[in-house]
C-alpha positions in Angstrom: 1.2 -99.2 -96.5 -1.9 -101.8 -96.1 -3.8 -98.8 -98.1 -4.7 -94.8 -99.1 -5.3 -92.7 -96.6 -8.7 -91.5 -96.4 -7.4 -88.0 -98.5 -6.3 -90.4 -101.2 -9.3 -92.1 -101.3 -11.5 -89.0 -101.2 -9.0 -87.6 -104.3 -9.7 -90.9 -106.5 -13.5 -90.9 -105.9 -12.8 -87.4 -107.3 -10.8 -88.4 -110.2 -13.6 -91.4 -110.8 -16.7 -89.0 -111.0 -15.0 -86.0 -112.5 -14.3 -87.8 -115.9 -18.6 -88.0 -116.0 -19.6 -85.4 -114.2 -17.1 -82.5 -115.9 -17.6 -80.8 -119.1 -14.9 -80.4 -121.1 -13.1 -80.5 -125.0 -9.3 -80.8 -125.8 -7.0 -82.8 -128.0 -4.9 -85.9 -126.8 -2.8 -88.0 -127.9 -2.4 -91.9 -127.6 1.3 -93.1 -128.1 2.8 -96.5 -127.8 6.5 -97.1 -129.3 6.6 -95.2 -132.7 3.2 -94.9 -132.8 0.9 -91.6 -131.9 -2.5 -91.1 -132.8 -3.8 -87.9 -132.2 -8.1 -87.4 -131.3 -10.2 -84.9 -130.3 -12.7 -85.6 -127.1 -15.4 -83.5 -126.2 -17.8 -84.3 -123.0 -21.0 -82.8 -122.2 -22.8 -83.5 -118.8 -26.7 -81.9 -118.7 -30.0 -82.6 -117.3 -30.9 -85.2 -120.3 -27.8 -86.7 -119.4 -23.8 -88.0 -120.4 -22.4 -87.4 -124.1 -19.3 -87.8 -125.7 -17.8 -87.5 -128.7 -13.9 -88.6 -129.8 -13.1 -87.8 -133.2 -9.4 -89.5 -134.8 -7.7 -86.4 -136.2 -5.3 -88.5 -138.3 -5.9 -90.9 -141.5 -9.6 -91.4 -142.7 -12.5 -90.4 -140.8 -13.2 -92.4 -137.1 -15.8 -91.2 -134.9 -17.5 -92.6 -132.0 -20.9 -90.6 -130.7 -22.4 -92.0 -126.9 -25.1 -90.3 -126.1 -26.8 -92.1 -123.0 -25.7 -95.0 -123.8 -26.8 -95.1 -127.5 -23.3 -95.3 -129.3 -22.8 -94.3 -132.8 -19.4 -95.2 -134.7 -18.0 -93.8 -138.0 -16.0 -95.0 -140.6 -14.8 -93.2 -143.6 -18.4 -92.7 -145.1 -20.2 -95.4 -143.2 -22.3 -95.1 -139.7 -22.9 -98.0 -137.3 -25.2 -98.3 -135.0 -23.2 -100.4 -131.9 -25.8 -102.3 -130.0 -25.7 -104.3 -126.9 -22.0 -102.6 -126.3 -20.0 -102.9 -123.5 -17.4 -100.1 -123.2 -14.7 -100.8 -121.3 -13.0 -97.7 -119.4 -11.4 -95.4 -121.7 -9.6 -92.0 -121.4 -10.3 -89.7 -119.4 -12.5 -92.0 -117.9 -10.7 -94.8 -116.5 -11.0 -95.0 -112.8 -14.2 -96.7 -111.9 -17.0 -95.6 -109.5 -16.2 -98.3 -107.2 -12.9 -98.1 -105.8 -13.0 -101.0 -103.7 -11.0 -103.3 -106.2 -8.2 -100.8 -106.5 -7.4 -100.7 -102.7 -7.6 -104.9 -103.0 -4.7 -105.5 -106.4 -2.7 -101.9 -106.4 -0.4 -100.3 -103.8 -1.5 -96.5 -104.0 0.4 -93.4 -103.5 0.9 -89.9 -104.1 3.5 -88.9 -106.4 5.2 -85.3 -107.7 2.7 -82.5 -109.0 3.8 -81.6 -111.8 1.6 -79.3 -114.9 -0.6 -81.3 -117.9 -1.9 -79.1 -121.0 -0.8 -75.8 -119.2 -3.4 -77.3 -116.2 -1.8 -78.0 -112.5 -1.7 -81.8 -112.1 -1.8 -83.9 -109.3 -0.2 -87.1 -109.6 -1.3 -90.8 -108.0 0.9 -94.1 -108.9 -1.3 -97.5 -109.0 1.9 -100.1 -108.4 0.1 -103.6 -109.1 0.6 -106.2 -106.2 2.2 -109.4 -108.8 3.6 -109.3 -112.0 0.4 -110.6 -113.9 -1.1 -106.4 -114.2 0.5 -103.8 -115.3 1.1 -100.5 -113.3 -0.4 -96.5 -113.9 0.8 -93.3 -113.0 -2.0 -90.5 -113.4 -2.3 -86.8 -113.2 -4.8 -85.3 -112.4 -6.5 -81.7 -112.4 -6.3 -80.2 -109.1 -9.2 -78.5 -109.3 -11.6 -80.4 -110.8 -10.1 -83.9 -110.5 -10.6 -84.7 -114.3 -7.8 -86.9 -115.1 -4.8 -85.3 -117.7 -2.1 -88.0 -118.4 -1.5 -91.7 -117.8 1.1 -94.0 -118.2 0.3 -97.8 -118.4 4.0 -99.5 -116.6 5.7 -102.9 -116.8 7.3 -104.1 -113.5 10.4 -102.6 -114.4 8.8 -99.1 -114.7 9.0 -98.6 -118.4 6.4 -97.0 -120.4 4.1 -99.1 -122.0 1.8 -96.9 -123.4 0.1 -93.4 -122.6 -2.7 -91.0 -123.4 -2.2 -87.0 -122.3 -4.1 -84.1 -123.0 -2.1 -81.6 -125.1 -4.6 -78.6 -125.6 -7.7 -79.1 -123.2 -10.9 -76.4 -121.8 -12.4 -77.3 -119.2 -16.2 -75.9 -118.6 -17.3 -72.9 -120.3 -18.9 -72.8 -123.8 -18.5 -76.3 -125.7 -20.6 -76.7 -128.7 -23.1 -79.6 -128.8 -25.0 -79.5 -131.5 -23.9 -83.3 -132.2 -26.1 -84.1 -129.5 -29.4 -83.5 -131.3 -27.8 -85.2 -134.0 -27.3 -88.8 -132.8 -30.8 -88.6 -130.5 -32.5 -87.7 -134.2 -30.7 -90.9 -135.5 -31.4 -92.7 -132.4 -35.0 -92.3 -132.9 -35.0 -92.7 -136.7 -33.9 -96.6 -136.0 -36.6 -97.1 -133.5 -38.4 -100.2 -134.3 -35.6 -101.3 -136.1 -33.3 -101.3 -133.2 -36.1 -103.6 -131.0 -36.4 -106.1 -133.3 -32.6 -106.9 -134.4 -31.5 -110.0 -132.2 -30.9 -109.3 -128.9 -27.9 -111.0 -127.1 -28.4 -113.3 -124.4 -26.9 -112.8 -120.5 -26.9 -117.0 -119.8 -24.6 -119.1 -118.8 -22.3 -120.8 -122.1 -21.0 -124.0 -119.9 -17.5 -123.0 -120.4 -15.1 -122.0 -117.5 -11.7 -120.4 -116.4 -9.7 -121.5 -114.3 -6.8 -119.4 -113.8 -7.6 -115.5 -114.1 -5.5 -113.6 -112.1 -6.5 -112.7 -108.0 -8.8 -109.7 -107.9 -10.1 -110.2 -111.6 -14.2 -110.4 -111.3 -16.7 -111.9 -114.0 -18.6 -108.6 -115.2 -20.9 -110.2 -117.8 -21.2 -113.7 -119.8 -23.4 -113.6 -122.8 -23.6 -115.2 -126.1 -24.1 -112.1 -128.7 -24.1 -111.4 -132.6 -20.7 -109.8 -133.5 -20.0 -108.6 -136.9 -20.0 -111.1 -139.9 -20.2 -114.4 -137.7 -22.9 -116.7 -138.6 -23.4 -117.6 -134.9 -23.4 -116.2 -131.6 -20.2 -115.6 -130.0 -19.1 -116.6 -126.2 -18.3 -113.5 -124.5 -16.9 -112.8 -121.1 -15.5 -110.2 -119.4 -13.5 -109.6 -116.3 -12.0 -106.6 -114.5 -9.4 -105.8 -111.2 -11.0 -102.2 -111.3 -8.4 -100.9 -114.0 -7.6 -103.7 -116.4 -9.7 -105.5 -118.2 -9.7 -109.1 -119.6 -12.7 -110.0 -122.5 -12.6 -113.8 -123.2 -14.5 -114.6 -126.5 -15.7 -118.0 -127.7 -16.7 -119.4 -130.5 -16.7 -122.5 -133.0 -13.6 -123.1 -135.2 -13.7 -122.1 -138.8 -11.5 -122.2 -141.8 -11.5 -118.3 -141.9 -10.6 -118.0 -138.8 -7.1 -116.2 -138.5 -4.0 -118.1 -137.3 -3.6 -118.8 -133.2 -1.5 -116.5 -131.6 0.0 -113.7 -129.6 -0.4 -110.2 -131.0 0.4 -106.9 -129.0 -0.9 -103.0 -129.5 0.6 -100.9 -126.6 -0.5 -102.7 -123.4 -3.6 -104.8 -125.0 -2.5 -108.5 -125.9 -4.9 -110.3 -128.0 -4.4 -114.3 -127.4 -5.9 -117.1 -129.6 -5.8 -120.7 -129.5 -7.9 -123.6 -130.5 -9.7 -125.6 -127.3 -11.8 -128.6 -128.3 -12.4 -127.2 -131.7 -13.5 -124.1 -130.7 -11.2 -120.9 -131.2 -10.6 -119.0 -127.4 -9.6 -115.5 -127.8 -8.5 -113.5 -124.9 -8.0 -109.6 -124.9 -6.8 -107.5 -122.1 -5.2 -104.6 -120.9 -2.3 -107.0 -119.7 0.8 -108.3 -119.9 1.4 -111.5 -122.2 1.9 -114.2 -119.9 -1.2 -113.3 -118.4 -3.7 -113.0 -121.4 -1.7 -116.6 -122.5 -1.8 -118.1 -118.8 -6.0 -116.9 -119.0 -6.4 -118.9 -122.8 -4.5 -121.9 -121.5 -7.1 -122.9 -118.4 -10.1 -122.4 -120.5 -12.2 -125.6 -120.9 -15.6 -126.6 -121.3 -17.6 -128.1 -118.1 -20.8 -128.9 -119.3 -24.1 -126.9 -119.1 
């Protein structure tokens, strides 16, 4: 069909808000081949705003606080501060507010109900248009549209990798005395925070020339990453569920060997491009984050 009926579209703007809008605490688990990791995500909505917390139940301690936008990671014993951050969409929140991109790179249907964490799920199947994305199968709470399971799909249906609520509560009484925690910290840095270097949204002269159809820039900046002496390139794309980060910077010695490396469905790509190393990272399959590197050049300011 050329596109979702007007029901379907009504049910994914309900999928897309209820992830922000919902609040709610349960355990999932992320699983790719032999691999599970197992977290704990709770979600508060309120008049002062969004907050989340996911806490890693396995290994040593990982943590990541977002309260409004200020975003707090732990590790083992240490805190960060994450400035300047762009998330991409995570779980439960994947779907984004704008739907138009969906409609223009998946074929969307309706699939079997079927029941998530002891909650009735509804079920929608994103089937990409070429090979170059991967497909999703979601479900959904019927009720409250908060999304349950997904499946990231190759093209011959095959799971790539999926995150599903196993234990979940929706509404009700959620504790959130984190909350006050991370706004005390928040303010504590203050002055501190305004004065660390601030990346720049400008144009970096460099181009690509063959990102997939339906793929739109969502930011270029040059930005302080980490240990790296100098600012890095950084672009990002998106076809309204995958996402495709392009990073740029000059070659060093330390720099780890060029290649293709895979962790469920993200691909991380490197290659050296007049003596700069290109890294691309997305939600894709391989040919595509390789395809993406190879028709990266430099045009000039």
């Amino acid at each position: 069909m050329a596109g979702p009926l007007q029901d379907d579209l009504n049910w994914l703007k309900t999928m897309a808000f209820a992830a922000h809008q919902t609040d709610y605490s349960g355990t999932f688990v992320y699983q790719y081949g032999n691999h599970v990791e197992t977290s704990r995500f709770t979600h508060i909505a309120d008049r002062d705003g969004e907050h989340s917390r996911v806490e890693g139940l396995d290994g040593a301690r990982r943590e990541i606080i977002n309260s409004n936008g200020h975003v707090w990671c732990y590790l083992g014993d240490d805190r960060l501060k994450l400035e300047g951050r762009q998330e991409r969409n995570s779980f439960p929140a994947l779907l984004p507010q704008q739907l138009s991109l969906l409609n223009e790179n998946y074929r969307i249907r309706q699939s079997a109900e079927g029941r998530v964490a002891g909650f009735p799920a509804h079920a929608v199947v994103f089937q990409p248009k070429d090979n170059l994305r991967y497909g999703r199968r979601m479900w959904a709470h019927v009720d409250s549209g908060l999304l349950l399971k997904t499946e990231v799909l190759d093209e011959r249906g095959n799971v790539v990798e999926q995150y599903a609520f196993t234990q979940l509560t929706i509404g009700g009484n959620i504790d959130r005395s984190w909350i006050a925690s991370v706004k005390q910290a928040s303010e504590a840095l203050g002055a501190r925070s305004n004065s660390a270097k601030a990346d720049k949204s400008i144009p970096s002269g460099w181009q690509v020339d063959m990102m997939p159809p339906g793929f739109r820039k969502i930011m270029e900046m040059r930005r302080h990453m980490g240990n790296k002496k100098m600012p890095v390139i950084h672009m990002v794309f998106s076809d309204g569920l995958a996402g495709i980060s392009i990073f740029i910077e000059p070659e060093s010695d330390d720099d780890d060997h060029p290649g293709l490396s895979s962790r469920g469905a993200l691909q991380v790509y490197s290659k050296v491009i007049t003596d700069h190393l290109v890294t691309v990272v997305g939600e894709v399959p391989p040919r595509t984050v390789m395809q993406v590197a190879d028709s990266v050049r430099y045009s000039g300011p």
